[in-house]
N, C-alpha and C positions, 0 to 999 in steps of 0.2 A: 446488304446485311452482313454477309461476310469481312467488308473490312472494315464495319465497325466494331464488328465481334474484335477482329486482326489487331486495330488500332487501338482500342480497349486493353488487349492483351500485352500490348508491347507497353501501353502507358503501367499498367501494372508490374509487368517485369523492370520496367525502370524504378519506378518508384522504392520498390522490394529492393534493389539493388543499392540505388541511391540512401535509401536509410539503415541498410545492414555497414555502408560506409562511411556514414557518420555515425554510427553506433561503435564501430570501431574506432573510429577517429576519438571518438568522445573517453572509449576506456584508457585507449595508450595515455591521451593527454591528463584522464584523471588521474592517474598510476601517477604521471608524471609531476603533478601537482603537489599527489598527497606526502612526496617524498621530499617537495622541496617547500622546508621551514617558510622564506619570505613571504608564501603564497597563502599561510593561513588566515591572514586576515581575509581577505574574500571568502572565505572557506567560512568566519565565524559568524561573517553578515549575513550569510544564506543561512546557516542556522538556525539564527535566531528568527529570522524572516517565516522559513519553510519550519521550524521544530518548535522553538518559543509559539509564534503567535497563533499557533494549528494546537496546541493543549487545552484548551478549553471549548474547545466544538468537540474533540476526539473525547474527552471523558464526557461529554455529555452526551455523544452517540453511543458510549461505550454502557453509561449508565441506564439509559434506556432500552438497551437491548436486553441488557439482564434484567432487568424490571419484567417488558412486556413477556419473556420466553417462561420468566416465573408464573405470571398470572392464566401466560393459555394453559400450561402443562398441571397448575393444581390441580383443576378440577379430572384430569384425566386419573394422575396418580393417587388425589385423596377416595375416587371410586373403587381402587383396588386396594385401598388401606394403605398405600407406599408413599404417603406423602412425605415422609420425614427422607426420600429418599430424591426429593426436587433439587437438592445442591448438587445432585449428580450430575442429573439432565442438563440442569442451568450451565452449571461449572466446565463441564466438558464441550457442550456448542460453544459456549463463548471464548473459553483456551484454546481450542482447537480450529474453528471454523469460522463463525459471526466474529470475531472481535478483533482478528485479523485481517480479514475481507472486509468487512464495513468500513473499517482504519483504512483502509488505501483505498475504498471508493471514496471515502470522504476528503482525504488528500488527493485522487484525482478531481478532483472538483474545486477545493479551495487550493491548493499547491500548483498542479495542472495547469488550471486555468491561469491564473497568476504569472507562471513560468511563460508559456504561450504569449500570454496579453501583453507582457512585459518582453521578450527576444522580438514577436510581430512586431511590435512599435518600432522597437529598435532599428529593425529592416526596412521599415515603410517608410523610413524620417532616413534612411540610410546610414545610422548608425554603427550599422556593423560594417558596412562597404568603407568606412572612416578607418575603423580599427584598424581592416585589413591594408588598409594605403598606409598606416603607418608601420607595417611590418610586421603586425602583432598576429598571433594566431587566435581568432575570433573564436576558436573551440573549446580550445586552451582557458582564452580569459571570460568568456563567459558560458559556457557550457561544463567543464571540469568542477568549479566550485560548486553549482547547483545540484549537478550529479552527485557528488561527497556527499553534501547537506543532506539528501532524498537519502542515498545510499545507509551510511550512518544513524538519523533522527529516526526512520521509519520506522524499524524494530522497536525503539524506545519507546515512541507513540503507540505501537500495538501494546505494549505492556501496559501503558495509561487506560489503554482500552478495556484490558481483558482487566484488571484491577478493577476499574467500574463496573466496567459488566457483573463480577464476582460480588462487589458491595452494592448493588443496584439488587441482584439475586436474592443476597441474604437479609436486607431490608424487607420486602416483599414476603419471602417465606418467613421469615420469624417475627416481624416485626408486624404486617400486616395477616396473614393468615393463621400465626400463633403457632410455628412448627417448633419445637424441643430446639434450642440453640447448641446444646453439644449434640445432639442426634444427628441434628443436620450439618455440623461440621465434621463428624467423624464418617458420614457416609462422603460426604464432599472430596474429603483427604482421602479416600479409600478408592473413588473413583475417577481421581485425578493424579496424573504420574508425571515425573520430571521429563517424558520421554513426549507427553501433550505439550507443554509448556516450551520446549526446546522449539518442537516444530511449528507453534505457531511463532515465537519469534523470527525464526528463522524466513518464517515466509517471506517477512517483512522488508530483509533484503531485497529479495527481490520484484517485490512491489513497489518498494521504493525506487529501484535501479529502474522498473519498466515505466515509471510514470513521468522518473524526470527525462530519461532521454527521449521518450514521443512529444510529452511536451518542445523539448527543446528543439526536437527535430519540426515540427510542424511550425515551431516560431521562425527559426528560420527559413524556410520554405515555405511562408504563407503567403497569401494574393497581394494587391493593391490595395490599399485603403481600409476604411474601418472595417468596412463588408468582408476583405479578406483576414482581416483580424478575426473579426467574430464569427467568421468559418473555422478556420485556424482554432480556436478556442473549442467550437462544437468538437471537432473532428478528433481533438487529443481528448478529450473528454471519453468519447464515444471509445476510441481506439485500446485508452489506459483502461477503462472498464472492459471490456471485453478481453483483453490479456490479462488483467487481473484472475478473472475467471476462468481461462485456458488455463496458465499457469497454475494455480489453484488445483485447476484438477489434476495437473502430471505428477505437481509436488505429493497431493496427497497419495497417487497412484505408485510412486517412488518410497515416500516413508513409511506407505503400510506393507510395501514390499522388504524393506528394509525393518522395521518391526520386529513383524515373523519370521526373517532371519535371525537376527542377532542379540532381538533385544529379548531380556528375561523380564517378562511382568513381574511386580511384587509380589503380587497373591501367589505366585508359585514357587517362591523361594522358600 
């Protein structure tokens, strides 16, 4: 029992190590990428790939979240007569929380997996063992562009999100439940701050940064064959969701620290 516990643990400390150095290896070479012009092309095909073709599932997840969050909270708010006060509730989960987090679960899963399915192949046909015989840095050339794409698109896509979300919300409360249309925009605007909006952007960064590089790292390090593919696939899946949600909570443990230091609400000006 003991050295399986032993040899579990050492497979663990490897691994942790092994991916904190390709996670560096992956920053140096994206740095070094985004500095040099000739390399944008690769840079613009992952774009469109990982940002273009991921726009129309992210407003659609974005849309229905504002949608369902309107329809559980009416009935709560029109009990206490605050109905016209639903753009708030809606407005502020979705800038804030849901429309950022749902946006990089959904890119862990369509982007993710995609990145994974695609580097595994790569490996298992020996593709990248090819790169690296011809001198090329395999990190470099296929790791650095997809990292950028993720890095970059991600934020953008949480704004498609949280945009839906917000027109998904006020469809719902004014258009379906009949709330006052400037009532519920000036309570919306009143409790919504450019200080919500920054930090869900922001998170996006780093959603983006956590998904492509487990992706990429699990691609390249996945088993034999299709089975090791579509563990390889599971596993960055599982991994980017779960960091999603770590990260999630330090960020927000971080900016509401940072907040009530620095920042001035409007209402108190």
């Amino acid at each position: 029992m003991f050295e399986q516990i032993g040899d579990k643990t050492i497979t663990v400390l490897h691994n942790t190590g092994d991916f904190w150095r390709f996670s560096w290896s992956g920053l140096k070479q994206s740095i070094h990428t985004f500095f040099t012009p000739r390399n944008y092309d690769l840079i613009w095909t992952q774009m469109y790939l990982i940002g273009v073709l991921s726009v129309p599932i992210i407003m659609v997840t974005g849309a229905f979240v504002g949608m369902i969050l309107a329809v559980q909270a009416y009935d709560q708010l029109a009990g206490m007569n605050l109905e016209e006060h639903l753009g708030v509730l809606v407005n502020v989960s979705v800038v804030k929380e849901l429309g950022p987090v749902l946006a990089g679960v959904m890119l862990a899963g369509r982007v993710g997996g995609a990145l994974t399915a695609e580097l595994g192949t790569m490996r298992v046909t020996e593709q990248i063992d090819a790169v690296r015989s011809m001198g090329v840095n395999a990190v470099y050339y296929l790791v650095a562009p997809r990292f950028l794409a993720c890095l970059l698109l991600t934020p953008v896509l949480v704004v498609f999100a949280v945009l839906l979300g917000v027109l998904g919300g006020y469809i719902i409360g004014v258009g379906y439940f009949g709330i006052n249309a400037s009532a519920y925009m000036e309570f919306s605007a009143a409790g919504v701050e450019m200080w919500d909006l920054v930090m869900g952007i922001f998170k996006g960064f780093f959603f983006g940064g956590i998904i492509a590089i487990i992706s990429c790292y699990k691609g390249f390090n996945c088993g034999e064959g299709a089975q090791g593919v579509g563990r390889a696939c599971t596993e960055a899946f599982v991994a980017s969701f779960i960091s999603i949600l770590a990260i999630n909570f330090i960020l927000v443990v971080i900016f509401n620290t940072l907040y009530h230091t620095f920042w001035i609400p409007s209402g108190l000006i």
